[in-house]
C-alpha positions in Angstrom: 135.7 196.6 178.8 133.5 198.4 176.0 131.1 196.5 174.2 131.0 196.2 170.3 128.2 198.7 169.0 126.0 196.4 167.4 125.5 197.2 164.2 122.2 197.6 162.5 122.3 194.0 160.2 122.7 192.0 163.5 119.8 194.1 165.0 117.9 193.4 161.8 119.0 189.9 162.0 118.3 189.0 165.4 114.8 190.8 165.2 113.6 188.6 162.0 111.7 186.1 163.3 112.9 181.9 163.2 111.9 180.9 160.0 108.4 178.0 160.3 109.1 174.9 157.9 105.7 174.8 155.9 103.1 171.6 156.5 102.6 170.1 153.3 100.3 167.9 154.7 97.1 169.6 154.2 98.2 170.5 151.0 95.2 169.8 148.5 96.9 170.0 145.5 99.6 167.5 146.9 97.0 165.1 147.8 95.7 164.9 144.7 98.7 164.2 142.6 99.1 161.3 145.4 95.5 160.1 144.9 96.0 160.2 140.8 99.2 158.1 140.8 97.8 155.2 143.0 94.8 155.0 140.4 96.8 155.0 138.6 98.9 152.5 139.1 96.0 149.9 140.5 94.4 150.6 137.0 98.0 149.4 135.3 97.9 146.2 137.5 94.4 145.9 136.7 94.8 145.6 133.2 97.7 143.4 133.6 96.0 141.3 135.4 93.2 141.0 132.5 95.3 140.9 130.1 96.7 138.0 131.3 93.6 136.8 131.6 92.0 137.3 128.2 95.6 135.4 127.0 94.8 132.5 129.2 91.2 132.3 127.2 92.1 132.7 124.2 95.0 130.0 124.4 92.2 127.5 126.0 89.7 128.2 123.5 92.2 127.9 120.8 92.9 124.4 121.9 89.5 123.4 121.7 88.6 124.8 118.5 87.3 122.5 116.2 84.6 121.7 118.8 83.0 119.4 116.6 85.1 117.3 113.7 84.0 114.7 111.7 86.1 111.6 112.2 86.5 108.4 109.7 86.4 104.9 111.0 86.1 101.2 109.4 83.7 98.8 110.3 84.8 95.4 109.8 82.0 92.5 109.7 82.9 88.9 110.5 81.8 86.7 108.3 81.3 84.1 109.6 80.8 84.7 113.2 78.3 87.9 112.6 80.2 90.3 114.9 81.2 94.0 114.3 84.5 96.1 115.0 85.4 99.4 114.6 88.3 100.8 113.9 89.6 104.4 113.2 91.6 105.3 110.2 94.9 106.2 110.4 95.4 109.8 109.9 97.5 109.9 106.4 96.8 111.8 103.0 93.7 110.4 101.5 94.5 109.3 97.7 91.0 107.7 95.9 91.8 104.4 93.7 90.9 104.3 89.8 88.0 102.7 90.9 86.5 105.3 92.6 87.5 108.0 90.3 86.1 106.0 87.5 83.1 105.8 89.3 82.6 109.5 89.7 83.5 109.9 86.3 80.5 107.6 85.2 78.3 109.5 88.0 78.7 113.1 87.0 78.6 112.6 83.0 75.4 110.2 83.3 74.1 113.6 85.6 75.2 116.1 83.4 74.1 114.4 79.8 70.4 113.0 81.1 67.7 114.7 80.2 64.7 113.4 82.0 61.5 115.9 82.2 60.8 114.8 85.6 64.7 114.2 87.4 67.1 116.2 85.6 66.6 120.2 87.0 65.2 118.5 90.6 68.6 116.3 90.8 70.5 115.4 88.4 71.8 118.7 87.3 72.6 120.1 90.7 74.2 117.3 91.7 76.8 117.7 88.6 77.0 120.8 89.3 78.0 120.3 93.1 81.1 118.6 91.5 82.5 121.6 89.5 84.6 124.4 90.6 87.2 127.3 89.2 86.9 127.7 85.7 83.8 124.6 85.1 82.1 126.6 86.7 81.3 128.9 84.0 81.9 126.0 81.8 79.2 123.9 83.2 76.7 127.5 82.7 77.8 127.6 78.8 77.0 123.5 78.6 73.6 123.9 79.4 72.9 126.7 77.1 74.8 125.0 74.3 72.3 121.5 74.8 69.6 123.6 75.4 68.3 121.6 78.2 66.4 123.6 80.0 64.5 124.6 76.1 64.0 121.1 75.7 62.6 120.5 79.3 59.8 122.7 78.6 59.3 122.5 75.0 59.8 118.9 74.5 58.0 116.8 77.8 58.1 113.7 75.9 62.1 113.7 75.0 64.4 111.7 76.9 68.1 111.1 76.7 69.6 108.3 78.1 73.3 108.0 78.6 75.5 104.0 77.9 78.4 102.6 77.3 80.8 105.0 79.7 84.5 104.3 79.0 86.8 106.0 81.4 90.8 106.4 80.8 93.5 108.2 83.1 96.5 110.2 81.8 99.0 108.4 83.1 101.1 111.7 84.7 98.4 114.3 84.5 94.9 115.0 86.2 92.9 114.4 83.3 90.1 111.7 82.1 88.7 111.0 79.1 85.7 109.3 78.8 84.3 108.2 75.7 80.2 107.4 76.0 76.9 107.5 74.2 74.0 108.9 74.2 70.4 107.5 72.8 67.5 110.4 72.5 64.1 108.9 72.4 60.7 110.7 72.1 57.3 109.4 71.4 57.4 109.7 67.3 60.5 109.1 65.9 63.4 106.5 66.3 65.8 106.8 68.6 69.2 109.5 68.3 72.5 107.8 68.8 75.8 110.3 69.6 79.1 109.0 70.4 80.7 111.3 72.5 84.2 112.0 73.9 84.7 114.3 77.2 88.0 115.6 78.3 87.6 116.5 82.0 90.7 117.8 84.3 90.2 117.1 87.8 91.4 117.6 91.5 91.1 115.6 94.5 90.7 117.4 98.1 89.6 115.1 100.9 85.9 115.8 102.3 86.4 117.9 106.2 82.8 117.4 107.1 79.9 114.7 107.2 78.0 116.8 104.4 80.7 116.8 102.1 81.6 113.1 102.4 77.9 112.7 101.5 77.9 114.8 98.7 81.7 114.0 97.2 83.0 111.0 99.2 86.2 111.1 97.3 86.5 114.6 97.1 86.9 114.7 93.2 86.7 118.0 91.8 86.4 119.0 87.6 87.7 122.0 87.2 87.7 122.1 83.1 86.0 120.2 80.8 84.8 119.9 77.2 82.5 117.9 75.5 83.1 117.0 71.7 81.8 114.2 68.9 84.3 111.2 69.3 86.1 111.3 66.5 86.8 107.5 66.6 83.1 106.7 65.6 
């Protein structure tokens, strides 16, 4: 039998040498992809991890924040056996009686009308002043000016005013009181002043938060506008 002529593709073909799969494994550029996406992801869980952990902090810290609060108790005294109890007040909306208010009332006008050369700018004034806030504030400045106090402090050494017969009413509806009072101006040469004067003073209450406030405002009784005029019932 003849053989086939081989034709020149197979010759080509079956000189071509077997084709060598390529070894990526020492591949440098390949490596370093590899390297840069486990960073990367041990960075991800990293900051997972703190994540959570910063969350965890903050919730903890949140539940001890106020770290220091001021808390209101009673202390009961026995009468008659001497002894001492404690008790803590009930957590509920504090609401001052007349009582108090009317004492305030009496406190800040007997601050804000004495004039006393030695006590009225070292305490009596700043402590009426401490009880003021929103538009009194700028009230309170314009009161001072208007009496002239501070004038008369320096000018007038001798010159007292004394304030007496505080009257305190309530609106029945509305934060507002009116006192009604008088005032007696003495110096060393001529007979005493008498004024009769009427104050209309709107108010708010806001509980004291912290040991200094309950010290300063135990009822937390704000004026937040006022006005001073002659009574006109005198």
């Amino acid at each position: 039998m003849f053989k086939k002529p081989k034709t020149d593709d197979e010759t080509a073909f079956r000189n071509h040498p077997d084709p060598v799969e390529k070894d990526h494994s020492t591949n440098p550029t390949l490596d370093l992809i590899a390297n840069l996406k486990t960073t990367n992801r041990r960075q991800f869980i990293g900051l997972c991890i703190s994540g959570l952990i910063v969350t965890t902090m903050a919730l903890a810290l949140n539940g001890l924040t106020p770290l220091k609060t001021t808390e209101l108790y009673v202390a009961n005294v026995d009468s008659k056996k001497g002894t001492v109890s404690v008790s803590e007040v009930s957590a509920q909306k504090y609401v001052p009686g007349e009582n108090e208010k009317i004492h305030l009332m009496n406190a800040w006008v007997t601050d804000a009308m004495t004039i006393d050369p030695v006590l009225s700018e070292a305490e009596y004034l700043p402590r009426a002043y401490k009880k003021v806030r929103g538009k009194a504030i700028d009230e309170f400045q314009d009161f001072l000016k208007k009496q002239k106090i501070a004038e008369i402090l320096k000018t007038l050494p001798n010159l007292t005013r004394e304030v007496e017969d505080v009257n305190v009413f309530f609106h029945k509806s509305e934060k507002i009181a009116f006192v009604r009072f008088v005032t007696r101006i003495r110096d060393s040469r001529n007979q005493p002043i008498v004024n009769h004067w009427l104050l209309t003073a709107h108010y708010e209450i806001e509980a004291p938060k912290t040991k200094k406030e309950i010290f300063d405002n135990a009822i937390g009784m704000f004026i937040t506008h006022f006005e001073f005029v002659d009574d006109p019932e005198t």
